[in-house]
PDB file of N, CA, C and O in Angstrom:
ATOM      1  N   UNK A   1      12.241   8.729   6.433  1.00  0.00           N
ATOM      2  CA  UNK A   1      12.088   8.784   4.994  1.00  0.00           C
ATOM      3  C   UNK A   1      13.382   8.427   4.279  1.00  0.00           C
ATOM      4  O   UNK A   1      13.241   7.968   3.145  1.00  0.00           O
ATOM      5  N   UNK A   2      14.730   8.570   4.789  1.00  0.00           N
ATOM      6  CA  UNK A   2      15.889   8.697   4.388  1.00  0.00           C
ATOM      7  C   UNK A   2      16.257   6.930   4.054  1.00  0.00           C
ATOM      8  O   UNK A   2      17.158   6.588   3.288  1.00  0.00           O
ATOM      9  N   UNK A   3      15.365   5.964   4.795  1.00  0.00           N
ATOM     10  CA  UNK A   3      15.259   4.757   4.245  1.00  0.00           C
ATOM     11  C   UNK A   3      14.732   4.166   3.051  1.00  0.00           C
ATOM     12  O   UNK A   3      15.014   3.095   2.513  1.00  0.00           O
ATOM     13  N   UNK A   4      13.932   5.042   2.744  1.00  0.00           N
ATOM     14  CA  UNK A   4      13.529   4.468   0.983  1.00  0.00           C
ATOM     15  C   UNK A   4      14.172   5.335  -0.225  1.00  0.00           C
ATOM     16  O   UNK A   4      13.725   5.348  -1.371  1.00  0.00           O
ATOM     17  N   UNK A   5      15.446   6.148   0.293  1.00  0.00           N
ATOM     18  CA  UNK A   5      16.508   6.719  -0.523  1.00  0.00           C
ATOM     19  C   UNK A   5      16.779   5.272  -1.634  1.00  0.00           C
ATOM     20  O   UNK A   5      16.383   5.050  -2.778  1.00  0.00           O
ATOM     21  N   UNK A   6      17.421   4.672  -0.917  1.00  0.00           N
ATOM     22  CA  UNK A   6      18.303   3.943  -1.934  1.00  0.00           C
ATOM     23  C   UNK A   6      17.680   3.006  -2.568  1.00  0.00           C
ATOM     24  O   UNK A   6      18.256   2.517  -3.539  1.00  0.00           O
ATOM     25  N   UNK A   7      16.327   2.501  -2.185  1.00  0.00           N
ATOM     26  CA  UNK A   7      15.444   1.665  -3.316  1.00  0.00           C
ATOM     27  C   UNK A   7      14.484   2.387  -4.443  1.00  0.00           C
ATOM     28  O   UNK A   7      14.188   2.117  -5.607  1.00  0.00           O
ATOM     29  N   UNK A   8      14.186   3.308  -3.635  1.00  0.00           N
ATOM     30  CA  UNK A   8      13.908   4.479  -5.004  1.00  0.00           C
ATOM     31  C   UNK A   8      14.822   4.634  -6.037  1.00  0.00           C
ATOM     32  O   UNK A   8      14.419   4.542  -7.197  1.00  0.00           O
ATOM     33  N   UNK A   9      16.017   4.862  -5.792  1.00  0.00           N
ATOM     34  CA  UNK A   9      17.474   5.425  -6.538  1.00  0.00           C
ATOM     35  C   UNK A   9      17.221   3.951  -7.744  1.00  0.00           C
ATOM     36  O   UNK A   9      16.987   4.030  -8.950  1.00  0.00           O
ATOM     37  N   UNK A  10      17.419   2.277  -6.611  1.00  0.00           N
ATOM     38  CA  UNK A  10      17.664   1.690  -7.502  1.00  0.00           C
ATOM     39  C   UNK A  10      16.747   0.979  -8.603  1.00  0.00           C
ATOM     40  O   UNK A  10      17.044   0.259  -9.556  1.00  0.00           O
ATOM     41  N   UNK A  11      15.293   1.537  -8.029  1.00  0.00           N
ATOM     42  CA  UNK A  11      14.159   1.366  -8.993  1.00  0.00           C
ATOM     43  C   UNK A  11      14.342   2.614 -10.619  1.00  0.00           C
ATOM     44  O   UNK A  11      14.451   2.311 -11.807  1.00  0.00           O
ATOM     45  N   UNK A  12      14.320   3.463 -10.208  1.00  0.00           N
ATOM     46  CA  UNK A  12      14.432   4.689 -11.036  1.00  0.00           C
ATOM     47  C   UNK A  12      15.534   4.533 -11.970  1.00  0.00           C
ATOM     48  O   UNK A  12      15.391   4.733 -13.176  1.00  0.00           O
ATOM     49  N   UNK A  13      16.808   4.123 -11.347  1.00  0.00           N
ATOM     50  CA  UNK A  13      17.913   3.688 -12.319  1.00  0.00           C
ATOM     51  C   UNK A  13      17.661   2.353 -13.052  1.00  0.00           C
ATOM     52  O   UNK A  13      18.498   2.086 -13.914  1.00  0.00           O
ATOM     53  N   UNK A  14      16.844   1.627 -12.903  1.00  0.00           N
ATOM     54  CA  UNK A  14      16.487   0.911 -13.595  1.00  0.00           C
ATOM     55  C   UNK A  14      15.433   0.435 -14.449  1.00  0.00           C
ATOM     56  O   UNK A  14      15.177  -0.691 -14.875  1.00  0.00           O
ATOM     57  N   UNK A  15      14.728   1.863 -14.642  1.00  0.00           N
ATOM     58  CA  UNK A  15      13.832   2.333 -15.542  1.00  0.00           C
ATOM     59  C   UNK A  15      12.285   2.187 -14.754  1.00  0.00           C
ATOM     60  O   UNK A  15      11.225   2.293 -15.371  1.00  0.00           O
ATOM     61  N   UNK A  16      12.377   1.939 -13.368  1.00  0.00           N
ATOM     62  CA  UNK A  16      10.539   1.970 -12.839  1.00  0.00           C
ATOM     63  C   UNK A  16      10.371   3.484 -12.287  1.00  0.00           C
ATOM     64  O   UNK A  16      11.160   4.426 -12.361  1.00  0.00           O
ATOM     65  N   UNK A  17       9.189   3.412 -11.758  1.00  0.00           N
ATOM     66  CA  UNK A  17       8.719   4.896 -11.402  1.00  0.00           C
ATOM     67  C   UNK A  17       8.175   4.856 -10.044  1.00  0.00           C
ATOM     68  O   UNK A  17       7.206   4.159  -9.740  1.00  0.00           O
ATOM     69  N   UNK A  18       8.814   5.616  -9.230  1.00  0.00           N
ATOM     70  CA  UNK A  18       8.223   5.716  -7.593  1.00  0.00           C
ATOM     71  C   UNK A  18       7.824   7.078  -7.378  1.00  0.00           C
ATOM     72  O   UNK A  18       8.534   8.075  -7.510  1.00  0.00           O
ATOM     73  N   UNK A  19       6.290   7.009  -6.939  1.00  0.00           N
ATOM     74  CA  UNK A  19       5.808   8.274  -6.339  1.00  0.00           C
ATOM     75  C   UNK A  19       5.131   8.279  -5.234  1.00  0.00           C
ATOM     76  O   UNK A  19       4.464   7.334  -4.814  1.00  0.00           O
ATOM     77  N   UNK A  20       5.282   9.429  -4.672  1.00  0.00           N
ATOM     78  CA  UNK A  20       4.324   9.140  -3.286  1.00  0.00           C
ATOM     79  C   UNK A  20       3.030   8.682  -3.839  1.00  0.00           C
ATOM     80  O   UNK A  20       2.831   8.422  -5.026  1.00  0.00           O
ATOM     81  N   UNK A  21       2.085   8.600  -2.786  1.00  0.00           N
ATOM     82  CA  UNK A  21       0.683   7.970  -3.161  1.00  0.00           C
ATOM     83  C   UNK A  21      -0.281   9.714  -3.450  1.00  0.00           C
ATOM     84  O   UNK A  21      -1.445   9.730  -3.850  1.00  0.00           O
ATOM     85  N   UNK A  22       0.403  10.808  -3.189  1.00  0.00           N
ATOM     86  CA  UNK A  22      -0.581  11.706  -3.707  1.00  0.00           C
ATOM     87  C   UNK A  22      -0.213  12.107  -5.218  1.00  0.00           C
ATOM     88  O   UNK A  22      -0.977  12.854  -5.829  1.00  0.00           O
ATOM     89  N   UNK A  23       1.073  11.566  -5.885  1.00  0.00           N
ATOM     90  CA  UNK A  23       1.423  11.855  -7.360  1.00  0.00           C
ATOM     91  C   UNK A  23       2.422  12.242  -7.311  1.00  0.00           C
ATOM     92  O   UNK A  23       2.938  12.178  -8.427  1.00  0.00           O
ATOM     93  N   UNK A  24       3.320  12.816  -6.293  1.00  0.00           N
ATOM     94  CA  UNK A  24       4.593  13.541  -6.455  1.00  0.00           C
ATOM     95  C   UNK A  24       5.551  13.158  -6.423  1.00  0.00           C
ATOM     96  O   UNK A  24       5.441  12.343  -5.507  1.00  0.00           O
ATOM     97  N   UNK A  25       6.931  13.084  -6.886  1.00  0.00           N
ATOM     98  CA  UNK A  25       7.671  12.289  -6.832  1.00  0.00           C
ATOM     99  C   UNK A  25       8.690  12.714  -5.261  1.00  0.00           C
ATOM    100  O   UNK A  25       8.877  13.602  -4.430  1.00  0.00           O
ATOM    101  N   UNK A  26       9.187  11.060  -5.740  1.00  0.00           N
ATOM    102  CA  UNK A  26       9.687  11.018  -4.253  1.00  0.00           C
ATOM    103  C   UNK A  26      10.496  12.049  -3.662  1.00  0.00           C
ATOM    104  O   UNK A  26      11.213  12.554  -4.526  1.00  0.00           O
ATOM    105  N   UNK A  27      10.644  12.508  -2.637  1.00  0.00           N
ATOM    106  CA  UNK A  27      11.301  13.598  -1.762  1.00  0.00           C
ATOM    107  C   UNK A  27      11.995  13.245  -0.343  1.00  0.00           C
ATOM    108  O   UNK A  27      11.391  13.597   0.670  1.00  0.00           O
ATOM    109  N   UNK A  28      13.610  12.362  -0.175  1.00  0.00           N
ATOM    110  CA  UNK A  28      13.603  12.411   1.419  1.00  0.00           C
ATOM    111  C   UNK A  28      12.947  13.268   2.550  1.00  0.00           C
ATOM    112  O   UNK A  28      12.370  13.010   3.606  1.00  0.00           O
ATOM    113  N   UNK A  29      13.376  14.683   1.695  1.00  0.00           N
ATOM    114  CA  UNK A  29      13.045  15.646   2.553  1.00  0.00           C
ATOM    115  C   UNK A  29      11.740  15.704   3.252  1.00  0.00           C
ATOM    116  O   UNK A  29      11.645  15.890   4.466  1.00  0.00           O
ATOM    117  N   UNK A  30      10.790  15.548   2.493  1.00  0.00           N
ATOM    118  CA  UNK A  30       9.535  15.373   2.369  1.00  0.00           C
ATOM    119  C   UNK A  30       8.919  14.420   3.503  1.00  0.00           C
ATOM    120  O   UNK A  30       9.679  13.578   3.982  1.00  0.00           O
ATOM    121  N   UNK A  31       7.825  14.476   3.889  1.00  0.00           N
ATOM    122  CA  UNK A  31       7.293  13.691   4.914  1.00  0.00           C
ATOM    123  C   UNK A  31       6.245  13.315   4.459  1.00  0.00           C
ATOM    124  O   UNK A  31       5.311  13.413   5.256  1.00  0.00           O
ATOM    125  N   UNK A  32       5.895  12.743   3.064  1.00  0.00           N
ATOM    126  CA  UNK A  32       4.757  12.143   2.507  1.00  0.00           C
ATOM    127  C   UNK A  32       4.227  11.112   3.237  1.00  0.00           C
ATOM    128  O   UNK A  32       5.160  10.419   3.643  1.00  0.00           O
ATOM    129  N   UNK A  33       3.058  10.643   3.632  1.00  0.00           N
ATOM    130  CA  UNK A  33       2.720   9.398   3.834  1.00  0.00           C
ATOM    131  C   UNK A  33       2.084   8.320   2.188  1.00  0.00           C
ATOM    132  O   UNK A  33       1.044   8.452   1.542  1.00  0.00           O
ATOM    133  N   UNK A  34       2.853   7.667   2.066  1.00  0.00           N
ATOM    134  CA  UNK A  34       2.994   6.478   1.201  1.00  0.00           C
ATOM    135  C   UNK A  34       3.478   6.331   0.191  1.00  0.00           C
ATOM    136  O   UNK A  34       3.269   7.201  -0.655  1.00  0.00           O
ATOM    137  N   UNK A  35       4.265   5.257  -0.128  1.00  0.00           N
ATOM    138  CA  UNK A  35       5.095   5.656  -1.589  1.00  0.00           C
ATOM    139  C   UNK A  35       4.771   3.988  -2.567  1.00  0.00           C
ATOM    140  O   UNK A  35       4.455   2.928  -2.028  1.00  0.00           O
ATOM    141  N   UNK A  36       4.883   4.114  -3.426  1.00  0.00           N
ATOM    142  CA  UNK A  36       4.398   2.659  -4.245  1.00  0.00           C
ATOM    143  C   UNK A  36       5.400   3.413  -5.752  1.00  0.00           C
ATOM    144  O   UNK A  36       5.535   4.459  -6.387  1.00  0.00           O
ATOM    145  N   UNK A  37       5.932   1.884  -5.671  1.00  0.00           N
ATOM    146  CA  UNK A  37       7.067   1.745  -6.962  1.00  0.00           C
ATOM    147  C   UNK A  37       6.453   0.832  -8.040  1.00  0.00           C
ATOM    148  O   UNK A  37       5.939  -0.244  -7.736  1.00  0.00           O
ATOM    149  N   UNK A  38       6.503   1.190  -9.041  1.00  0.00           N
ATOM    150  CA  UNK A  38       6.351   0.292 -10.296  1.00  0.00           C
ATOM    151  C   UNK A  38       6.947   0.268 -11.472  1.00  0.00           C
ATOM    152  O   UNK A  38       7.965   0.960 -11.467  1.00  0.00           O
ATOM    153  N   UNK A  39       6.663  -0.390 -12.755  1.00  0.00           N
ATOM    154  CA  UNK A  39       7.813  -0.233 -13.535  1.00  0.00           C
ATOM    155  C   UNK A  39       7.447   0.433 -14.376  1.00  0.00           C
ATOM    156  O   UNK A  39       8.016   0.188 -15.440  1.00  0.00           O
ATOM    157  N   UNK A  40       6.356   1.600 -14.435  1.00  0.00           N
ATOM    158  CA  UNK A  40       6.052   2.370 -15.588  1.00  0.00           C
ATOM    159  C   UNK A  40       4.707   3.640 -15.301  1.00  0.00           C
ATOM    160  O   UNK A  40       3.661   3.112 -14.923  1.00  0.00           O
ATOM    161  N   UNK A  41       4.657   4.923 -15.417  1.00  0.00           N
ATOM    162  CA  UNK A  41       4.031   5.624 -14.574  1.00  0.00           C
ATOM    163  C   UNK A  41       2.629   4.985 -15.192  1.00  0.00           C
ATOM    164  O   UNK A  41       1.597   5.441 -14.701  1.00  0.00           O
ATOM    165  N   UNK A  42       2.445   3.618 -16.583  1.00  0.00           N
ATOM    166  CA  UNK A  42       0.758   4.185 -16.470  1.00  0.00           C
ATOM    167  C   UNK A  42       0.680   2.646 -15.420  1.00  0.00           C
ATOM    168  O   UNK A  42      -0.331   2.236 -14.848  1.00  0.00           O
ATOM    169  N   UNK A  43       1.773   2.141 -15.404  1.00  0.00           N
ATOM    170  CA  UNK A  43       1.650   0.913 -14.341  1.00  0.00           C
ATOM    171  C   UNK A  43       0.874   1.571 -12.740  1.00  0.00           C
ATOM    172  O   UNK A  43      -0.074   1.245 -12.026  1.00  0.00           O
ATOM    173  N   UNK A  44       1.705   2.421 -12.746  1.00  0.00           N
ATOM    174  CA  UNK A  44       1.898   3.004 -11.339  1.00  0.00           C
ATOM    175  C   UNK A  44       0.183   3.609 -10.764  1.00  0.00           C
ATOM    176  O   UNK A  44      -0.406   3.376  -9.708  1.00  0.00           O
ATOM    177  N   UNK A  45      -0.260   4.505 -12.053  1.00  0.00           N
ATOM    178  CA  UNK A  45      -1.119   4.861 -12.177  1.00  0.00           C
ATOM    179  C   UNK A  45      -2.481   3.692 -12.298  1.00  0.00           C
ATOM    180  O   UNK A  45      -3.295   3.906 -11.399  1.00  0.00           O
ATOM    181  N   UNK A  46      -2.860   2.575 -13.175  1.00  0.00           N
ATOM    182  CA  UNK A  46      -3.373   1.671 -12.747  1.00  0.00           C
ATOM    183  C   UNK A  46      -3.265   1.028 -11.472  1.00  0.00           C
ATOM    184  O   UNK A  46      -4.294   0.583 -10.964  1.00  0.00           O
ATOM    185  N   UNK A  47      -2.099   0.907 -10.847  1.00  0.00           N
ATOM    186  CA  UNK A  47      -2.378   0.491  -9.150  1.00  0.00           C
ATOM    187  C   UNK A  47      -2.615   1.449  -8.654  1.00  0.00           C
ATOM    188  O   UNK A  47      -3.231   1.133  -7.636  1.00  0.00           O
ATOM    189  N   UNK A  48      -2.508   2.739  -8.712  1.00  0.00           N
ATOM    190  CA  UNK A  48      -3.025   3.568  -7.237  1.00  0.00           C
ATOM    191  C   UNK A  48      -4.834   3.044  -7.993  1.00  0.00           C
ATOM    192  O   UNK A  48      -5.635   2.519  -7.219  1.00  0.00           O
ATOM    193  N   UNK A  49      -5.196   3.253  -9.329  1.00  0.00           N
ATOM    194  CA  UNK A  49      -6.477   3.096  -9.313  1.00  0.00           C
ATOM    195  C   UNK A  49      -7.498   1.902  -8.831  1.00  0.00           C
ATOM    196  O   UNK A  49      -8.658   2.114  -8.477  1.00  0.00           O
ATOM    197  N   UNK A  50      -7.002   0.882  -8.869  1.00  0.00           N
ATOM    198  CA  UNK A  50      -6.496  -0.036  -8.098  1.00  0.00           C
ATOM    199  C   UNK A  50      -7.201  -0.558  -6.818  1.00  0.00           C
ATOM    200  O   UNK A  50      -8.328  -0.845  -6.415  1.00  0.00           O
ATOM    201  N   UNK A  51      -5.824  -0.518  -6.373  1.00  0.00           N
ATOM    202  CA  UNK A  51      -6.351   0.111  -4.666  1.00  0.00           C
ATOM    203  C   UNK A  51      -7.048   0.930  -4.192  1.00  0.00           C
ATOM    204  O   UNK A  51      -7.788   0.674  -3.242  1.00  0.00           O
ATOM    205  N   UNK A  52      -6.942   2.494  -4.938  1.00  0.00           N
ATOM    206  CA  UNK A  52      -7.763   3.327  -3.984  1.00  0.00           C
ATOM    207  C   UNK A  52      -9.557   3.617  -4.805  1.00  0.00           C
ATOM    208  O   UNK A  52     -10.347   4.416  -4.302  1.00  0.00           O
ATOM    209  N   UNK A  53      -9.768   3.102  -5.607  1.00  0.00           N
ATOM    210  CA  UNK A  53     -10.927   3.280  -6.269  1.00  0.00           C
ATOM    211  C   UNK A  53     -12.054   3.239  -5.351  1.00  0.00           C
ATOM    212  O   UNK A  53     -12.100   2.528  -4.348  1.00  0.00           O
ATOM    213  N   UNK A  54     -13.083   4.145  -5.799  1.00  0.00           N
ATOM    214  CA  UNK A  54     -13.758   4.610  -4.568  1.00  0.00           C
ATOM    215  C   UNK A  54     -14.867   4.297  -4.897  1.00  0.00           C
ATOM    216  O   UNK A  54     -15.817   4.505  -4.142  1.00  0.00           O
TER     217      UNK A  54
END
């Protein structure tokens, strides 16, 4: 997980929004499975709907 440290960091510092794929924001610590970056949470939110629409 400690590998998507620093592209998270440099998405976020540059105004996009990365969350895991269940809504939470990112956590090294954490052992989420899936993370998707975009440049705005209702961005972010239209792609998980997106993809996971059922």
């Amino acid at each position: 997980a400690w590998d998507h440290a620093p592209g998270t960091l440099l998405i976020s510092e540059a105004g996009g929004y990365c969350r895991c794929l269940d809504g939470s924001p990112y956590d090294p610590a954490r052992n989420a499975k899936g993370l998707m970056s975009t440049g705005s949470a209702a961005a972010w939110q239209a792609s998980y709907d997106a993809l996971f629409a059922t």
